[in-house]
C-alpha positions in Angstrom: 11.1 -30.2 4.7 13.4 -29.9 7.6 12.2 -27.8 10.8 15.3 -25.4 9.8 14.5 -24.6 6.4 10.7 -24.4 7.4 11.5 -22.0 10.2 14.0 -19.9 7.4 10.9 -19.5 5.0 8.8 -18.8 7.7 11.1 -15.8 8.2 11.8 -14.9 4.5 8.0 -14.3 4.3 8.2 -12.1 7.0 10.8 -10.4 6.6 9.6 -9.9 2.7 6.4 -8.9 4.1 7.7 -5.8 6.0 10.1 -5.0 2.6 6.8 -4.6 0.7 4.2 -3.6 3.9 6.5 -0.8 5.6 7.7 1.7 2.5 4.2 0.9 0.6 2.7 2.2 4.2 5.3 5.1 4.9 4.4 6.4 1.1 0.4 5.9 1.4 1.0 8.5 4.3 3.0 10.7 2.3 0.7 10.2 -0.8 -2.7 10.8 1.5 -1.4 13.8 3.3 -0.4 15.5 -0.2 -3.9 14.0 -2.2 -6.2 15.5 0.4 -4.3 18.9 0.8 -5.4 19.5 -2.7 -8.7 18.1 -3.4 -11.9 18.7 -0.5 -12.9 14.9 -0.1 -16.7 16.4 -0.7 -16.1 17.6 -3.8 -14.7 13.8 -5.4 -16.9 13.2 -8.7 -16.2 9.4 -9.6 -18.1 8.7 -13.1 -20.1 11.8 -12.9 -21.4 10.9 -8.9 -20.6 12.8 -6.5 -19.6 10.4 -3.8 -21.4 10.6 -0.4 -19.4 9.5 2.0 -18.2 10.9 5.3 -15.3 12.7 5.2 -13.2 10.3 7.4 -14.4 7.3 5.0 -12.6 9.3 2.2 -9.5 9.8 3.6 -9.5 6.1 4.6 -10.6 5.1 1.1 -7.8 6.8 -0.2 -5.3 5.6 2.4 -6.2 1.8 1.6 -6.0 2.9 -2.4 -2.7 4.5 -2.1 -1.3 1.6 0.4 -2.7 -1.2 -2.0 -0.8 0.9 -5.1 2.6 1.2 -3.2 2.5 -2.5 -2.2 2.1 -3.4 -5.8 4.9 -1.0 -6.5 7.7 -2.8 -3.6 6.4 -5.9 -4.5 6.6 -5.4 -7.9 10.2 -4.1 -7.1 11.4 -7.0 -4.9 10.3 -9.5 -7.5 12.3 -7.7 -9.8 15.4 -7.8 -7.3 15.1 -11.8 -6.6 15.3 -12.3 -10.1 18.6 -10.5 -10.8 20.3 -11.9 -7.8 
């Protein structure tokens, strides 16, 4: 492979990286702030447990949860995109 074309996938990945990184992010915000505005992280029952975690490890639990689904979701979505084009 040629230092060009190495270089040029180097940046594809990047640049595909922050296509599927920065919305996924930007909505795990959005998703968060609207998730915990109407459910008290203390009161989250997960298989009939109450969970006992602090409520800072909840909301970062959920931000990680919400982040990891939105990824899926523009990855998913750029997929889709390289194969049409």
């Amino acid at each position: 492979m040629e230092p060009s074309n190495l270089q040029q996938e180097k940046t594809s990945v990047r640049s595909m990286l922050m296509v599927v990184l920065w919305p996924a992010f930007l909505m795990a915000c959005v998703a968060t702030g609207i998730f915990f505005s109407l459910v008290d992280p203390m009161e989250l029952i997960v298989l009939d447990e109450r969970l006992h975690v602090h409520m800072l490890g909840a909301y970062t639990i959920g931000f990680l949860i919400f982040w990891v689904l939105g990824a899926f979701s523009s990855w998913l979505t750029a997929l889709l995109l390289q194969k049409i084009s």
